[in-house]
N, C-alpha and C positions, 0 to 999 in steps of 0.2 A: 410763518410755519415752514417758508421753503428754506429760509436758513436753518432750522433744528434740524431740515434732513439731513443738511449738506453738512454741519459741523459732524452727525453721527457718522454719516458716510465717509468723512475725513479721521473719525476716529479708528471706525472698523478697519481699514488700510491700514493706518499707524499701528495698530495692535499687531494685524498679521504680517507686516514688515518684523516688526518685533519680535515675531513669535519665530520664524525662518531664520532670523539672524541669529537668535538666542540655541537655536536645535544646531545648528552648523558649529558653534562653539564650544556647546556642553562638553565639558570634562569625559573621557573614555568614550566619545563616542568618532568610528573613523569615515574615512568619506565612502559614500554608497557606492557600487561597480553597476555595470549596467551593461545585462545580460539580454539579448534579441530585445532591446529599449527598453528595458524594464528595470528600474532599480534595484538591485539585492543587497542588505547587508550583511559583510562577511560574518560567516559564524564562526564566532569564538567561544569556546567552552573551557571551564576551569574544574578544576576537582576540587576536594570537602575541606583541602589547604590552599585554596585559592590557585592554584596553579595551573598557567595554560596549558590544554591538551589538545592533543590534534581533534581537527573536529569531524565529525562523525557523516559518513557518506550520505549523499541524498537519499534518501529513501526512490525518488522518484527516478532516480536515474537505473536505467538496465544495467546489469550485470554484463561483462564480457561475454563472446562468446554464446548469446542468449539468443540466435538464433535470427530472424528474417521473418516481415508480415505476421500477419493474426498471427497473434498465439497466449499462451498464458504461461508465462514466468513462474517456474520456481526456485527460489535459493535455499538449501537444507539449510547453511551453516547462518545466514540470517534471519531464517523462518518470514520469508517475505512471499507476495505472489504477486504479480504482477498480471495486467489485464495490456495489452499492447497491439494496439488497431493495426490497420495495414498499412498504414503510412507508418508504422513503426516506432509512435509514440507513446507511453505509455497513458492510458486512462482510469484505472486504478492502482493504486501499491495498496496492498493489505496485510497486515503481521496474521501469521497463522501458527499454528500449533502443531506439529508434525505425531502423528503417530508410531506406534511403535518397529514398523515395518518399512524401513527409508527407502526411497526410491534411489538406484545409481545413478548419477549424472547422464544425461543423452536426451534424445527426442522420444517424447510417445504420441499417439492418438486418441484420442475420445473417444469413447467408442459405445457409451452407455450411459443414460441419467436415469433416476427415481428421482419424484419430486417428494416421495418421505420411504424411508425404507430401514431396516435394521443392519449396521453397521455390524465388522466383524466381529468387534466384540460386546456384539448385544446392544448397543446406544441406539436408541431410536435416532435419526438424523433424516435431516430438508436438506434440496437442491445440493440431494447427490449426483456427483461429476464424476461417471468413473472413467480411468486411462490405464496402460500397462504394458509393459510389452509384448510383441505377439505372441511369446506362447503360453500369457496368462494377462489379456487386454482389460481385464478389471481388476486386476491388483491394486491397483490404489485407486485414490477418489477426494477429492476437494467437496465440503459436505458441511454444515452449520448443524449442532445438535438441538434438536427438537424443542426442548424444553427451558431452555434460555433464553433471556431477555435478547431483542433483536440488536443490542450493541454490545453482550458481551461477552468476553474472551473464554473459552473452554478451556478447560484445564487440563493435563498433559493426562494419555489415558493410564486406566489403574495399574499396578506394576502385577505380570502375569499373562495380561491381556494381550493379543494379538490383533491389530489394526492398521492398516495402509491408509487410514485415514488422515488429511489434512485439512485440519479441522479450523473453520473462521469464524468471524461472528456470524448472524444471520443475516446481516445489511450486507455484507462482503462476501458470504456466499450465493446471496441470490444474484450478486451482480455476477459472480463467475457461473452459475446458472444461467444467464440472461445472454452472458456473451460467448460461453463457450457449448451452448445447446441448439445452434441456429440449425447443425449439421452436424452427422456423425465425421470426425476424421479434423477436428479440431487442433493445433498442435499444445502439446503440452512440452515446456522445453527446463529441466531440470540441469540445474546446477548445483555447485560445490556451497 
């Protein structure tokens, strides 16, 4: 009985030796880099004629220029938002939907939540976040609309409509809820 262990247990080795050696040779694939000890493989991306193209920023990584400690990340021209602790890390990136009233580039503060409220242009919306500059501190607002599923994406508002709204799913806006409602004067730091 104790040689069946030992011939399985010499196989299970032989396989996984096999299996390593076989992943390190495969055809198209290159050697992994290793970023704060952690393996990544480089991203390569091709287009619909197979062609490599540069590949596409991290999502997770901050933007220039984004500012120092707590705050919440936004990039207009990415439609990204970023959740970014005091150590300066980011802990969420989420795609958002920018409404039709864009914020300029700069620093704002928090300065207001509703946990459900009507949005400028009539949307019932949750874990409104509102910020603006001082001399209209709730001009905009990071917000999830009411009546959609809590992972999905809102659709850009109607054309006519008037709203500073930046609108996420409802899992992405409760965490910018969660993180940016501890205290009024939260940074909110808008980019290009």
């Amino acid at each position: 009985m104790a040689s069946v262990a030992v011939i399985t247990a010499a196989a299970l080795v032989g396989v996984g030796v096999l299996a390593v050696q076989a992943n390190g040779s495969a055809p198209g694939k290159s050697a992994a880099t290793t970023i704060d000890g952690k393996k990544q493989q480089p991203q390569v991306s091709t287009n619909s004629s197979g062609q490599t193209v540069a590949p596409t920023p991290n999502p997770s990584t901050l933007p220039d220029k984004s500012g120092t400690g707590k705050r919440v990340v936004y990039s207009v021209s990415k439609s990204l938002v970023w959740l970014v602790g005091a150590d300066g890390k980011a802990q969420l990136t989420a795609p958002s939907v920018s409404g039709t009233d864009v914020p300029k580039p700069g620093t704002y503060l928090v300065s207001k939540w509703h946990t459900t409220h009507k949005a400028g242009d009539g949307t019932a919306v949750q874990y409104q976040v509102l910020w603006g500059p001082t001399s209209n501190p709730t001009e905009f607002a990071f917000a999830a609309i009411a009546s959609l599923p809590a992972d999905q994406m809102p659709q850009k508002p109607a054309p006519g409509t008037t709203t500073g709204g930046v609108r996420l799913t409802q899992n992405d806006a409760s965490a910018v809820w969660q993180f940016a409602t501890t205290a009024k004067g939260t940074q909110v730091v808008v980019v290009p």
